[in-house]
C-alpha positions in Angstrom: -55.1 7.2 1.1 -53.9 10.5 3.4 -53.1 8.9 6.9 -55.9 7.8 9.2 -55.2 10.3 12.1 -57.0 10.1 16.0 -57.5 11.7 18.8 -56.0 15.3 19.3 -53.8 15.0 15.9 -57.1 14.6 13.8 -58.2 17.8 15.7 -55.2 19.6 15.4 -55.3 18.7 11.7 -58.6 20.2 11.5 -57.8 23.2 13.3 -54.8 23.4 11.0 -56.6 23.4 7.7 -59.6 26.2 8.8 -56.3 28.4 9.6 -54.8 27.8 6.3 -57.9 28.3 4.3 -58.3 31.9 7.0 -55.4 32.8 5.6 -55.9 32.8 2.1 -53.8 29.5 1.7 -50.7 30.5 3.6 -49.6 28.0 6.6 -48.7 29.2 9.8 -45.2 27.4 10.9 -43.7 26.8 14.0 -40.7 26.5 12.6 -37.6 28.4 10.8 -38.4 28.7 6.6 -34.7 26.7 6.6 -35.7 24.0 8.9 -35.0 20.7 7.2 -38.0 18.6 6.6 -36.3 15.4 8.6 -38.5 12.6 8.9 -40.2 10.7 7.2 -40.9 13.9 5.1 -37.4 14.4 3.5 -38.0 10.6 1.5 -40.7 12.5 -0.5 -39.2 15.8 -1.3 -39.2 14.7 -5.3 -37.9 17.6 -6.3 -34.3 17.3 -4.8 -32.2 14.4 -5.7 -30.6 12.3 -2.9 -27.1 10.5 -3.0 -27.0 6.9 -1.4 -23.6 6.1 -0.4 -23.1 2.2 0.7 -19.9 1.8 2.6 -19.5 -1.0 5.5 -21.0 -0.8 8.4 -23.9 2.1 7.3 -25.8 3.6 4.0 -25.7 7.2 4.0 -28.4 9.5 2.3 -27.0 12.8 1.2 -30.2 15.1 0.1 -29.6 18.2 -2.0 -32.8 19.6 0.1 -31.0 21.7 3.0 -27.9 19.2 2.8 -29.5 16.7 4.4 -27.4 13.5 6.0 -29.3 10.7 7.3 -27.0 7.5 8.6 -28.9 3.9 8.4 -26.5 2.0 10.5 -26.1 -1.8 8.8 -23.6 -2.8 11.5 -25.8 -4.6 14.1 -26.3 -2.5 16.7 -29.3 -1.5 18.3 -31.7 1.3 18.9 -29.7 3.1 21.8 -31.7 3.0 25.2 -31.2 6.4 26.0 -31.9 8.1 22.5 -31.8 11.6 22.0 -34.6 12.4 19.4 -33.8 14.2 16.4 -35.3 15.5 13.1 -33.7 12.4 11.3 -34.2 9.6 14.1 -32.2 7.2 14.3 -32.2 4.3 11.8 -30.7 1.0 12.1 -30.9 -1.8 8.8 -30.7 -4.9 8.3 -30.2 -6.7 4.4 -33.0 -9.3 3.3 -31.7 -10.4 0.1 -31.4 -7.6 -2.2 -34.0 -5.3 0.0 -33.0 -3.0 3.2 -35.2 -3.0 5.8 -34.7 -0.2 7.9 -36.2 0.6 11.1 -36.0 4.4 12.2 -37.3 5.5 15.7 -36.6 8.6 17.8 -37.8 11.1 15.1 -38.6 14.7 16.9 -42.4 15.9 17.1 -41.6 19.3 15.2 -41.7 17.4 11.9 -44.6 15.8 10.4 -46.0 12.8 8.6 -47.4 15.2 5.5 -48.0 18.8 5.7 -50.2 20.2 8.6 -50.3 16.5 9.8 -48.1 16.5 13.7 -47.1 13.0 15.1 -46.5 11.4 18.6 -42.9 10.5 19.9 -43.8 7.1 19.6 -43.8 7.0 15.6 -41.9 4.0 14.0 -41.3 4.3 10.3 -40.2 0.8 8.3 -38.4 1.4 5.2 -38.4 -1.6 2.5 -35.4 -0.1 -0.2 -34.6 -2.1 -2.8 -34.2 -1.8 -7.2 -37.2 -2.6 -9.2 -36.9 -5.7 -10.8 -38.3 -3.8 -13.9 -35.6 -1.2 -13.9 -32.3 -1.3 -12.1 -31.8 2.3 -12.8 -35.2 2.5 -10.3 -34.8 2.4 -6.7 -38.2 2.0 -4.6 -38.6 2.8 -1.0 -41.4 1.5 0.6 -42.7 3.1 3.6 -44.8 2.4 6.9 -45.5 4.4 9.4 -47.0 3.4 12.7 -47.9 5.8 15.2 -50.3 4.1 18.1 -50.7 7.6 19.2 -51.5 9.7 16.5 -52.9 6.9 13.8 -55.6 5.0 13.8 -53.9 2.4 10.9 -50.6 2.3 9.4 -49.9 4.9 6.9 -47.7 3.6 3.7 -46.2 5.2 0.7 -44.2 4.6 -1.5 -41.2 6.7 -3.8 -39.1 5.9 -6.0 -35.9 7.3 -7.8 -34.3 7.1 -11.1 -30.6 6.7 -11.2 -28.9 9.9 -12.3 -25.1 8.5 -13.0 -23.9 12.1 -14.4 -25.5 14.4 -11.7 -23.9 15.9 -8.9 -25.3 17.5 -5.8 -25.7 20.9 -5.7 -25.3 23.4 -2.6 -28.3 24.1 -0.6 -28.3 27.0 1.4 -31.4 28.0 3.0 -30.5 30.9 4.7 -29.7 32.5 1.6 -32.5 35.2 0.8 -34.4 34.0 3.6 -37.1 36.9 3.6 -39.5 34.8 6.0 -38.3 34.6 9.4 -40.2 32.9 12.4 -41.2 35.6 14.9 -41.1 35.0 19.1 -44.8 34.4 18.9 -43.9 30.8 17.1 -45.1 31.9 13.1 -43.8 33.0 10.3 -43.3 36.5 9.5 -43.5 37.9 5.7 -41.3 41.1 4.3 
């Protein structure tokens, strides 16, 4: 089920989808064509594969989509008190058994939890990664996403990936034939 949404981000959903279907189908953003996805959308961008490098200490994502980086530190720290919110949060991880649990707060309110769909600075996304015990060559991420703001229940999904032993990244340039830049008045322009 699409998340449960409250409040003004149920409204500004609403307001968001009579805008699209004004304009013939064609969303309005408020930000750059090239801006990465970040969090917890860039988990879902199937399309793109993403390289999980385990090393001590953290497991780094590598996505093909906009050459994406995302650290889960497995090290034992904490959230820092003062965080500076970004696109990607930050995400700390802990092993339980052959599952990583990650925690990820401090995730900027420019991206969203699906398309249209804003969240509050208070969103907390719980990762469960781990291989299927069908498949090793399957890796299944389990999300939750709480939001006491913006959701009225926890929102879940879940991805998974096949292992691709022979593939390699390749280069993702956005601003490469970037036709559609965002305007001062906040939207996308077309030429």
């Amino acid at each position: 089920p699409p998340p449960q949404l409250k409040g003004n981000y149920k409204s500004q959903y609403e307001a968001y989808q009579r805008q699209l279907e004004a304009d013939g189908g064609v969303p309005r953003r408020e930000v750059s064509n090239c801006m990465p996805p970040g969090m917890p959308r860039m988990m879902g961008t199937g399309q793109y594969p993403i390289e999980f490098l385990f090393t001590p200490g953290r497991v780094t994502l590598h996505h093909e989509a906009w050459m994406q980086w995302r650290t889960i530190w497995t090290d034992g720290r904490e959230h820092p008190e003062d965080l500076d919110p970004g696109i990607f949060g930050h995400s700390i991880g802990r092993w339980e058994g052959d599952t990583l649990v990650v925690d990820t707060v401090g995730i900027k309110t420019i991206t969203e939890l699906e398309t249209g769909m804003k969240h509050s600075d208070k969103l907390r996304v719980t990762e469960r990664i781990r291989l299927s015990p069908d498949n090793p060559d399957t890796l299944v991420v389990e999300m939750t996403m709480d939001d006491p703001e913006a959701l009225s229940a926890p929102y879940q999904r879940t991805h998974t990936f096949q292992r691709q032993r022979d593939w390699t990244l390749m280069e993702f340039i956005c601003a490469e034939n970037d036709r559609n830049p965002v305007g001062a008045d906040g939207h996308t322009g077309f030429e």
